[in-house]
C-alpha positions as MATLAB code, in Angstrom:
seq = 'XXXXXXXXXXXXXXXXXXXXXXXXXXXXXXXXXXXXXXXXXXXXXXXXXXXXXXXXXXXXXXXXXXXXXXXXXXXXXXXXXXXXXXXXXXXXXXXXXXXXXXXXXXXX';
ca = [
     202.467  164.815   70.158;
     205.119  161.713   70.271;
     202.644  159.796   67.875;
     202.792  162.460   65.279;
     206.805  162.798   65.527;
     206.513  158.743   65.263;
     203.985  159.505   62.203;
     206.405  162.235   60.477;
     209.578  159.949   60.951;
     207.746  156.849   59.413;
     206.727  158.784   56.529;
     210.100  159.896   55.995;
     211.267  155.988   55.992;
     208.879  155.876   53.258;
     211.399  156.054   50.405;
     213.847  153.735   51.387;
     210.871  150.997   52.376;
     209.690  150.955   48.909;
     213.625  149.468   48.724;
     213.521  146.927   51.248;
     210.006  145.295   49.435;
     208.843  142.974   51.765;
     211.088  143.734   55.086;
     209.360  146.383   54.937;
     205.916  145.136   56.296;
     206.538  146.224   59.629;
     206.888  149.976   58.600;
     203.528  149.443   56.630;
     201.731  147.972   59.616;
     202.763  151.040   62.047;
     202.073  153.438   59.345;
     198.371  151.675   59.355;
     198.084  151.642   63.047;
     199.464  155.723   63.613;
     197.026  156.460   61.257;
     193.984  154.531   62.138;
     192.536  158.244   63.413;
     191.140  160.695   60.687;
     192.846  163.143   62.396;
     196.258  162.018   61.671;
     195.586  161.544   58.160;
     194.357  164.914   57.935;
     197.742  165.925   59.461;
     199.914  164.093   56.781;
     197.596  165.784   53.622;
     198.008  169.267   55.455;
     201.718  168.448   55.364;
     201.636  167.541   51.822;
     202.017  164.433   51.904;
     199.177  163.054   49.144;
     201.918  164.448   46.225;
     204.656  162.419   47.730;
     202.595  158.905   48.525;
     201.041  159.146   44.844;
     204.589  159.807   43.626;
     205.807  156.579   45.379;
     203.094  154.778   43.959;
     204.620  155.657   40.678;
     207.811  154.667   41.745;
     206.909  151.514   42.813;
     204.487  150.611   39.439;
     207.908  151.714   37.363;
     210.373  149.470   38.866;
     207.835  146.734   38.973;
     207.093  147.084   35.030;
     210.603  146.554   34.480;
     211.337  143.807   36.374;
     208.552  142.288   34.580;
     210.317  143.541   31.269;
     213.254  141.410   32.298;
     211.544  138.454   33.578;
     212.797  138.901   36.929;
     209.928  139.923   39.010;
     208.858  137.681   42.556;
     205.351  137.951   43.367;
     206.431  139.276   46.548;
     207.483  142.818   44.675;
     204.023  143.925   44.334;
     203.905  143.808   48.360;
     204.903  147.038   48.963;
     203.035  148.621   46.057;
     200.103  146.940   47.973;
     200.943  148.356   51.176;
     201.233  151.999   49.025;
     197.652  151.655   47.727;
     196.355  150.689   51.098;
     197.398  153.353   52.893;
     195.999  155.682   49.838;
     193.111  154.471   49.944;
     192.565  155.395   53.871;
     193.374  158.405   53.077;
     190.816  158.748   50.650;
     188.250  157.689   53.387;
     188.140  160.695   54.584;
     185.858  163.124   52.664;
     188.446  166.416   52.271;
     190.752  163.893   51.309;
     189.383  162.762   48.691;
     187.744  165.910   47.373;
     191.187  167.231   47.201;
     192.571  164.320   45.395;
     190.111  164.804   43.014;
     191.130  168.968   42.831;
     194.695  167.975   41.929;
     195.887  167.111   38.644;
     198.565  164.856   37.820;
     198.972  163.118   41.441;
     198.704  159.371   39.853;
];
């Protein structure tokens, strides 16, 4: 039960990570490792969490574009949008996952 009060408080760090860009590669590498079991990722989609990630990815794709519009962008800003589509995609590993990405409209 501590692992998936660990899980639900990284999540919530989420946000502010996306802010941080590349400090925030620890975050990203606990995220991976708490949820390494299906189980747990089935636990952040029943909690609604698919919405939120996708939204992030947005997020992240937007402020990238415009640094890019302003000739200001590091390589290094495309880490965390890296990180975002990583842990996506092991979410979409998992076959009711994925079927219910599918199911909803508008997530990316």
């Amino acid at each position: 039960q501590r692992s998936l009060v660990l899980l639900d408080l990284a999540v919530s760090m989420l946000g502010e990570a996306a802010d941080a860009g590349v400090q925030s590669a620890e975050l990203f590498s606990l995220l991976t490792n708490l949820t390494a079991e299906e189980s747990r990722r089935n636990y952040l989609v029943a909690g609604g969490f698919l919405p939120t990630l996708c939204a992030l990815i947005t997020r992240e794709v937007a402020r990238i574009r415009a640094q890019e519009a302003i000739a200001s962008c590091d390589i290094a800003q495309g880490q965390v949008l890296k990180s975002l589509l990583a842990l996506l995609e092991s979410l979409l590993k998992v076959p009711g996952i994925r079927s219910r990405f599918r199911l909803t409209p508008d997530l990316l």
